[in-house]
N, C-alpha and C positions, 0 to 999 in steps of 0.2 A: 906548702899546701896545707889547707886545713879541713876538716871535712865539713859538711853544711850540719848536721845534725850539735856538735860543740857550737860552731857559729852558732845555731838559731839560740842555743842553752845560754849563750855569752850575750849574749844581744839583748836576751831577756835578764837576764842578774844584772845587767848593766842600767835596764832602764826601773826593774825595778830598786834599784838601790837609788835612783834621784827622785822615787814617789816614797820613798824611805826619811830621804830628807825631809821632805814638801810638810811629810805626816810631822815630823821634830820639831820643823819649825811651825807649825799651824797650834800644835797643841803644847807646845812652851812659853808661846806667847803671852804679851799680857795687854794686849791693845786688840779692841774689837775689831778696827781696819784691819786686821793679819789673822785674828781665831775667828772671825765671823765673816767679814768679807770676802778673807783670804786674797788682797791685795799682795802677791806675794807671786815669786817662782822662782825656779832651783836647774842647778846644770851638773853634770858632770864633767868634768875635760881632761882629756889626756893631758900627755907632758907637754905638747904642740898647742894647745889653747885651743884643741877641735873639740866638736860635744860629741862624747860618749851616749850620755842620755839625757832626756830631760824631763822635768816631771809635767801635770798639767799646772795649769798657771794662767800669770799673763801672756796672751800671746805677742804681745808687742814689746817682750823681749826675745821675741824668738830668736836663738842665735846671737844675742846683740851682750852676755854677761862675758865672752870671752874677749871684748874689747877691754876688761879690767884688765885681767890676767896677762893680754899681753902691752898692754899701756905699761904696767908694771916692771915686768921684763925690759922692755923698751928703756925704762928710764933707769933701771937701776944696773942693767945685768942678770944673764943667767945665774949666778951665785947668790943673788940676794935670796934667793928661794931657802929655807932653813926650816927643819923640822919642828912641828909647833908654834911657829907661827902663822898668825889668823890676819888679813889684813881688810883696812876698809876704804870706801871710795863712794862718794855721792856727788862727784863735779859732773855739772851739769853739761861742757864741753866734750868730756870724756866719754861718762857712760851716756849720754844723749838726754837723760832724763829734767826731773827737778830735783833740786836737793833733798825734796822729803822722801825719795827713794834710794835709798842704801842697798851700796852692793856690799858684803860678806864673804872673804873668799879666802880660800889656804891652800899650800901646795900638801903633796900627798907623797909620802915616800913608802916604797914596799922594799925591803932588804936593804936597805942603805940608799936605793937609788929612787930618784922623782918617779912618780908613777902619773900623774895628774894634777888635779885642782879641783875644788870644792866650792861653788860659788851659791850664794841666792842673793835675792834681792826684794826686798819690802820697803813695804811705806811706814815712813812711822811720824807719829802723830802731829810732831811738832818737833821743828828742828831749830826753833828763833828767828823768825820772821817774822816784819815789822806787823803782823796780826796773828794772832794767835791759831797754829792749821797752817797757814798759807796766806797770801794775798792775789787779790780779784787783780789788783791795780797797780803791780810792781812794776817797776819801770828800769832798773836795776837788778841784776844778780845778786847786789851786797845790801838788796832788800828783801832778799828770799831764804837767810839765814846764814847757817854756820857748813861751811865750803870745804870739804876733807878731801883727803889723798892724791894719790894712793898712802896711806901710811898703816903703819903696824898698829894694832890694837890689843895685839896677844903675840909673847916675844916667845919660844919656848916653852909654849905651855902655859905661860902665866900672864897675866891683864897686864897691861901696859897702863898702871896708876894716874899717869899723868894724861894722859892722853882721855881716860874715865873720868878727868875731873874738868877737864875741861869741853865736852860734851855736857856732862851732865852741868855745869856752870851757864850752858851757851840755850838751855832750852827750859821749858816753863814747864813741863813732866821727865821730868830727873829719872824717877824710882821708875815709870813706865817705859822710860826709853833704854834706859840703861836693863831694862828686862828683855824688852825685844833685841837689843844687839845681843844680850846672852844667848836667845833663843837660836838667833842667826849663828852666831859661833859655833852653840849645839848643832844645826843642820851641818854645817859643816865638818864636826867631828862626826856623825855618823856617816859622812859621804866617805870619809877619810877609813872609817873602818870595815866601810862597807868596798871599797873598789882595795885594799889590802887585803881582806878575805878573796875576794876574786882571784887577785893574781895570787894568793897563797894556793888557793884549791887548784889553779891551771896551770902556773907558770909567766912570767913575764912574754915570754916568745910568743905562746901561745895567743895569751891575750891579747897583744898587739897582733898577731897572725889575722886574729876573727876582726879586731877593728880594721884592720885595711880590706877585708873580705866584704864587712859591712858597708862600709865607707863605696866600695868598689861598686858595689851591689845598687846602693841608694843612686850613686851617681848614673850609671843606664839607668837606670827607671827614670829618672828626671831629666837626663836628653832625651829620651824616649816621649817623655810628655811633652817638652818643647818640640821635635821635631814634629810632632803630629800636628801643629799650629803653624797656619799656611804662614810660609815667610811672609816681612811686609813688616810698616811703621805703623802703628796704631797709636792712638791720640785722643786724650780725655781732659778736660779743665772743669774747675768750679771755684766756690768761693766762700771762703771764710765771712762770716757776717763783719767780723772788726777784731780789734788787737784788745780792747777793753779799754782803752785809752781812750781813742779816735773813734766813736759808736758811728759815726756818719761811713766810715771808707771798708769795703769787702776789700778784701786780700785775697787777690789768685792764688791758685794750684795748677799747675798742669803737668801731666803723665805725657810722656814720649819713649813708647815702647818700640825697641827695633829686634826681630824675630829671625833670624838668620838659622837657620839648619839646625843644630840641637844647640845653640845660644840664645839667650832671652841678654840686652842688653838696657835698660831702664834709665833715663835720660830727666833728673829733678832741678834741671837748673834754670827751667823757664819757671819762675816763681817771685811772691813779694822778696825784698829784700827783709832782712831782716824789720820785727817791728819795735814799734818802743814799748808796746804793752807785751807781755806774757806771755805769748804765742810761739816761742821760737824753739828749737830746740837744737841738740846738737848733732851732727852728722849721721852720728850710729842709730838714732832712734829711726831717721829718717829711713836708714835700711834696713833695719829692724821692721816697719811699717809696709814696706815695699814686699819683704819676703813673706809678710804674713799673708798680702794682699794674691801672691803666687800661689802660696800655700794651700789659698781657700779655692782658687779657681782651678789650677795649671796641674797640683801633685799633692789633693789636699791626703790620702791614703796610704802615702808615702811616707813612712815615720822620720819621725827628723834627729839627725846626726851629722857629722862631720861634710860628709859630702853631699848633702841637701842640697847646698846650694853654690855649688862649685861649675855651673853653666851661667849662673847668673849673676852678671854685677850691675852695679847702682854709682851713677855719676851725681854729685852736689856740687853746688855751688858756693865755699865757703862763704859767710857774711851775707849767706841768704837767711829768709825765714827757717829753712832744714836745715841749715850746715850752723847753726849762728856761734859768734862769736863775741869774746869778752867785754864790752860788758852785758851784753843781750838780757833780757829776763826771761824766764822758762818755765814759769810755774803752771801757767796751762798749755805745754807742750803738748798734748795728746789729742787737742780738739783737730789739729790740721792732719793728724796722722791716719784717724779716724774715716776722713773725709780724702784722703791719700790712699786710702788701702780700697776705697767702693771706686775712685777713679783705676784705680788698677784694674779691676771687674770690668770698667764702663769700657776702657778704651779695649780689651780684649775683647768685649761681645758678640763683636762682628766677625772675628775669628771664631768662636768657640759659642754662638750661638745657645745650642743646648745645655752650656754647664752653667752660663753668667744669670747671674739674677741682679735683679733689681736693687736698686740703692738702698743700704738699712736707715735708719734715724741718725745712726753713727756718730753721737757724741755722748759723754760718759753723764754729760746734765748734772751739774753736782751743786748737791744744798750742803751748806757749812751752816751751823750756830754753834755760837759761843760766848760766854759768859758765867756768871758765879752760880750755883746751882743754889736756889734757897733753901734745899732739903738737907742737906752738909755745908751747906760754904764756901764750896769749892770751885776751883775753877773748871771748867768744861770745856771741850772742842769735840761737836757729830760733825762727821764728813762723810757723806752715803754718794753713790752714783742712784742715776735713777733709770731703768728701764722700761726698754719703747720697742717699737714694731721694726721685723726685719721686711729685706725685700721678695717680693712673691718670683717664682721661676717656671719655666718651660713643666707644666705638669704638677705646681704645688701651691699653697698660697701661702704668705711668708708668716714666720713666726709672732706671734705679739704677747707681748710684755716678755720681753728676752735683754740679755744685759749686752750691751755692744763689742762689735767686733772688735774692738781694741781691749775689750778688757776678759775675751775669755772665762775662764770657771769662775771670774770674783761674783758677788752675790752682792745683793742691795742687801740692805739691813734690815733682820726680821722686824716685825712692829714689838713683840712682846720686850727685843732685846732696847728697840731703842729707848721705850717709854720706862724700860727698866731705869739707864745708865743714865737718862737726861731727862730736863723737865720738858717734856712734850709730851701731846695726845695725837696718834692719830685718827682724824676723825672718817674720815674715805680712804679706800685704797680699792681704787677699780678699775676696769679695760676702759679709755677710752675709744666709746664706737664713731664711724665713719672716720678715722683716723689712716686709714691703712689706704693707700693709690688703690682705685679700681681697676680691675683689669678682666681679663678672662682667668686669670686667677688673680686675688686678691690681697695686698700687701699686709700685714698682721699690723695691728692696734699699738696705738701707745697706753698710756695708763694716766690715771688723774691718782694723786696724792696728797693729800691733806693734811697740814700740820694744825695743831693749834698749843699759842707757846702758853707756857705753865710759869713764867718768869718772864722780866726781862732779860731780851738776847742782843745781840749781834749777829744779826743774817749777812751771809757770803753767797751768791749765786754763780755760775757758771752755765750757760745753755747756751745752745750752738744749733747752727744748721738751719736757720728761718731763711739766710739769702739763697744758702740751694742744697733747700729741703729734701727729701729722699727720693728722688728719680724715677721711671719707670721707664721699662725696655718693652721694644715689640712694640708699640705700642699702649703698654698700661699706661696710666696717669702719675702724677705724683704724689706722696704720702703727704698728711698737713703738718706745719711746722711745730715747735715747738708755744708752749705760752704758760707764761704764771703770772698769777694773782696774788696782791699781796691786801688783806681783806675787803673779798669780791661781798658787790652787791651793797655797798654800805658808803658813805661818802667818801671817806678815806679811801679807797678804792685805789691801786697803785698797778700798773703794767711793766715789767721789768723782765729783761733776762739775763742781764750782768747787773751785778751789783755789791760792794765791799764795804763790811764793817758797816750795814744799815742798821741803825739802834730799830727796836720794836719791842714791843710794851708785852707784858701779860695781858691775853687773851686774843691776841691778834692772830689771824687765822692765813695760814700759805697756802695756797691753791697752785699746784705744779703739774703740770699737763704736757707729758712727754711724747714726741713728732711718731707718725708711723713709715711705716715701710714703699714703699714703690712699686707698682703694680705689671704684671706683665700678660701682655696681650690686649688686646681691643675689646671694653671691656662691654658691648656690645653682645660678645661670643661668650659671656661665662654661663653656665649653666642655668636655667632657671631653676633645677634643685638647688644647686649651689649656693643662690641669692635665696631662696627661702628659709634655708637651713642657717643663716647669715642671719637674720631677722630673727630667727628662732632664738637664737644665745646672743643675743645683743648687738653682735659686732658691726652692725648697720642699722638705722633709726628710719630708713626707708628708702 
């Protein structure tokens, strides 16, 4: 037995030692996607590969870094584990991701014996891929870059030379990548000093005593929230606009939720088959996506740790679009998870009426340019998401200009920073009004965003979500889709929302116009304060 007052003190050193991390790796960095986006997130894990703590982040890793740790284990043995060393892994079958997300991970020993694991996970900037960032239009794996682990990177304390030279050989920012993996290594060495102080100040016993306490604790409260949700099958689909290949073909989703007593069982195998464009990802992402989608509706209060999600499992379909396999492409994995986590909301709604809101815009909309900077002569790659309207709920109306559910605390790129690092102006940066579904309360706005290039570039697009734009429940309406312009109002004039390695000229102007939220209730019944005070600040033109 342990008593609750040590538990709550353990629970908290616990988690704040992976916002310990989060802080190491944010501010070691040397790539604006991880100190400014903070595309990035961190775990603690016992010896068992459970989360001790986690920091904020992405949440569409939730839970999903200790598939390294025990991938790792799996393939080599429990001995390969050895003090000081730090190992790395970015396969896109394993961790679920693309390869420009790297996982960072070390075992942790306190008195001679394993204590844990140390993991994070960032994006970095360029990993050699046949376009410099990433590609719109890969259609291969072995066109999305260079394909690691699990392997060692750091053997006992010391860099693994060879292994350094061939990263830093295989990508087109050497000095900047080879910065961020250092940065990653450091998250990792303070996770490592920070859960070795713990068990020095309590004890090994002890500290496993409060983790099983914790663990114990988290799990009632999360049958406790499933059992309150009337048994029964619940059932949501929608649809991917295309794979980036094939612009003509939407690609289904669909959710088959089965609710039995304090079990939640998640059914992902009615789905496209894998595609040839970029879309696909690998298993773990898909239940990565699926707990987030829990997390927000079912036990969003509920901190997450080991037994989070120990009532809950998630079935795939290997060699589908979620489970995909070798040779699949993956580099825009996150648009279908996106759109995966507001179907988990949809088909719950009718159980849980008062907690579900409405569909967000739910795609990360991502502008890539890249090319030589004429102000140094360098090469460049921006890679910013764009932010858009959430969905409105029973009592609120939804958020606008918010960053999407898949991507948590990251941040769109300030303007001061980008106009710093690359040659661009921007020239708008506003709420798009009438953007948010009407309802009796009303889904929050997208934004318009304006580039104008200072150079010529190579524009990368990514937008999502025009074939099924953000939803509304109760009857609200739905949010409007996505649209860019690539220089509106002029003859040139270009309508696009995938598009890869598009040359464009100095002074050509991007017009990026991000979808809104989804409205709920009849909208009818909303306030007529409400709608005037809507008028007042823009966010309706009448």
């Amino acid at each position: 037995m342990i008593d609750p007052v040590t538990t709550e003190i353990i629970r908290c050193a616990l988690l704040q030692a992976a916002e310990d991390m989060n802080t190491t790796l944010i501010r070691s960095s040397y790539t604006p996607v991880i100190y400014e986006a903070k595309d990035c997130a961190v775990a603690l894990l016992d010896r068992d590969h459970t989360v001790l703590g986690q920091s904020s982040g992405l949440p569409i890793f939730l839970g999903n870094l200790e598939v390294c740790t025990r991938e790792t284990e799996r393939r080599y043995g429990r001995d390969v584990w050895q003090e000081g060393d730090v190992w790395v892994l970015n396969d896109s079958y394993i961790g679920g991701t693309h390869l420009n997300d790297v996982t960072v991970y070390g075992p942790i020993f306190a008195d001679g014996e394993l204590a844990g694991f140390a993991a994070s996970r960032a994006h970095w900037l360029d990993v050699g891929s046949k376009d410099p960032g990433g590609s719109m239009d890969s259609t291969s794996i072995f066109q999305e870059g260079l394909r690691l682990g699990p392997v060692k990177v750091y053997a006992g304390g010391a860099p693994c030379r060879d292994l350094h030279e061939v990263i830093a050989r295989n990508v087109r920012f050497p000095h900047a990548t080879l910065g961020d993996l250092r940065a990653q290594v450091s998250c990792a060495m303070t996770g490592q000093r920070r859960l070795t102080e713990i068990v020095s100040r309590w004890g090994a016993d002890t500290v496993m005593a409060a983790r099983d306490e914790i663990f114990a604790q988290t799990e009632r409260l999360e049958r406790a929230a499933i059992a309150a949700i009337p048994d029964g099958v619940y059932e949501a689909s929608g649809f991917l606009d295309n794979d980036g290949i094939d612009l003509d073909t939407p690609l289904p989703v669909t959710v088959t939720i089965a609710v039995s007593g304090e079990s939640m069982h998640v059914d992902l195998t009615d789905c496209a088959d894998q595609a040839t464009g970029p879309v696909n990802c690998g298993a773990a992402q898909a239940v990565a996506a699926v707990r987030v989608g829990y997390k927000l509706l079912v036990s969003g209060d509920v901190p997450l740790n080991g037994g989070s999600f120990r009532p809950l499992t998630v079935e795939t379909r290997p060699g589908s679009m979620l489970a995909a396999e070798s040779p699949a492409a993956c580099q825009y994995y996150y648009s279908h998870l996106g759109l995966l986590i507001d179907l988990v909301v949809k088909a719950l709604a009718p159980a849980l009426p008062g907690k579900a809101a409405a569909a967000s815009y739910g795609d990360s909309l991502i502008v890539q340019f890249t090319g030589t900077d004429p102000r140094t002569g360098k090469l460049y790659v921006s890679q910013e998401a764009t932010v858009g309207g959430w969905g409105a709920w029973e009592g609120g109306d939804g958020e606008t200009c918010l960053i999407n559910n898949v991507n948590g605390s990251l941040r769109d790129m300030p303007i001061e920073v980008l106009e710093t690092l690359f040659p661009v102006r921007v020239t708008r940066y506003e709420v798009r009004p009438d953007t948010g579904g009407a309802g009796r309360w009303r889904g929050g706005n997208g934004v318009v965003r304006e580039y104008e290039f200072c150079g010529d570039t190579s524009l990368s697009l990514w937008f999502e979500r025009s074939v099924t734009p953000a939803w509304g429940l109760a009857g609200g309406r739905a949010g409007a889709p996505p649209r860019v312009t690539l220089n509106p109002g002029t003859f040139r004039e270009r309508r696009m929302l995938k598009v890869n390695a598009l040359p464009v000229r100095e002074g050509d102007v991007l017009r990026c116009e991000s979808g809104g939220g989804g409205g709920y209730g009849p909208a009818e019944q909303r306030a007529p304060e409400a709608v005037a005070d809507d008028l007042a600040q823009g966010m309706i033109t009448g």
